[in-house]
C-alpha positions as CSV (number, residue, x, y, z in Angstrom):
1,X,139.8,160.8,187.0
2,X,141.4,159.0,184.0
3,X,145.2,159.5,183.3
4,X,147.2,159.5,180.1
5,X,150.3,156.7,179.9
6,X,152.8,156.4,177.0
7,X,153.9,153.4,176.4
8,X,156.5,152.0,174.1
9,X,155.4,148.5,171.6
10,X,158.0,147.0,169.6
11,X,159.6,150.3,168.7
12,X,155.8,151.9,168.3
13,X,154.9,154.7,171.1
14,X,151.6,154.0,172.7
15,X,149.2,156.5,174.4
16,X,146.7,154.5,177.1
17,X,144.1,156.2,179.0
18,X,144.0,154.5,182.4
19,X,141.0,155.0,185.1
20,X,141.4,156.1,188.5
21,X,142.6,153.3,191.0
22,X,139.2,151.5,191.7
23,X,138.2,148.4,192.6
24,X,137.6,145.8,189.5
25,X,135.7,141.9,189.9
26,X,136.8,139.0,187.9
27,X,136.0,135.2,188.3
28,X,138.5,134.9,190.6
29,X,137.2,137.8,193.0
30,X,137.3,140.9,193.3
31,X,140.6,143.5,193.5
32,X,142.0,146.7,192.9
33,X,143.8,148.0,189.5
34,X,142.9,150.0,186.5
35,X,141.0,149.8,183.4
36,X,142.3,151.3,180.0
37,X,140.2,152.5,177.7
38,X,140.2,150.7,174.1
39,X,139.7,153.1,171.3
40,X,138.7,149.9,168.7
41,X,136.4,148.5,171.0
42,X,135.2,151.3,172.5
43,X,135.4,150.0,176.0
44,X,136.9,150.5,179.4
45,X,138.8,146.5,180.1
46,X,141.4,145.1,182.5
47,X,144.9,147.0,182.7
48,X,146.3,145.5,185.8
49,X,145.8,144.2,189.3
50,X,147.9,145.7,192.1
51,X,146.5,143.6,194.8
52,X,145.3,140.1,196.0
53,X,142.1,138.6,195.6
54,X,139.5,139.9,197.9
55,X,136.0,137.5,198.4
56,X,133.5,140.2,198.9
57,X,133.5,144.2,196.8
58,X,133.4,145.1,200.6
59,X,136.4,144.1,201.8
60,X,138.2,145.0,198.4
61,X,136.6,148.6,198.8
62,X,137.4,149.0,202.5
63,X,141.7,147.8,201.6
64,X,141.4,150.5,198.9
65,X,140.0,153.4,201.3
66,X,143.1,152.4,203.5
67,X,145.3,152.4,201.2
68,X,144.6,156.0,200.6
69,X,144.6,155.9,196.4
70,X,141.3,157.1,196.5
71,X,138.2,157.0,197.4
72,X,135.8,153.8,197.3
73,X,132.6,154.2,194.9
């Protein structure tokens, strides 16, 4: 379920829309974070990473699950 975040930029408030915690892939493996939605580009992209690298969606999904943020998909 996607969330609403308000943000402040340069004296400009901000409203995100950031997905559930889930597990995201990147060249450098994969890992756990969000995505927020761009309005302009009509896209979900990359909001953060709040773990390490993993080397397989496995292992990222089965840290995840224990971490008890939710549920892996």
């Amino acid at each position: 379920m996607a969330k609403r975040l308000t943000i402040e930029v340069e004296g400009i408030l901000e409203e995100e829309v950031l997905s559930e915690t889930k597990v995201l892939k990147s060249n450098a493996g994969f890992y756990i974070g969000h995505e927020y939605f761009d309005t302009e580009m009509s896209s979900w992209l990359p909001y953060n990473r709040i773990s390490d690298y993993f080397r397989t969606r496995r292992m990222a999904e089965t840290y995840l699950v224990a971490s008890g943020k939710t549920v892996a998909t």
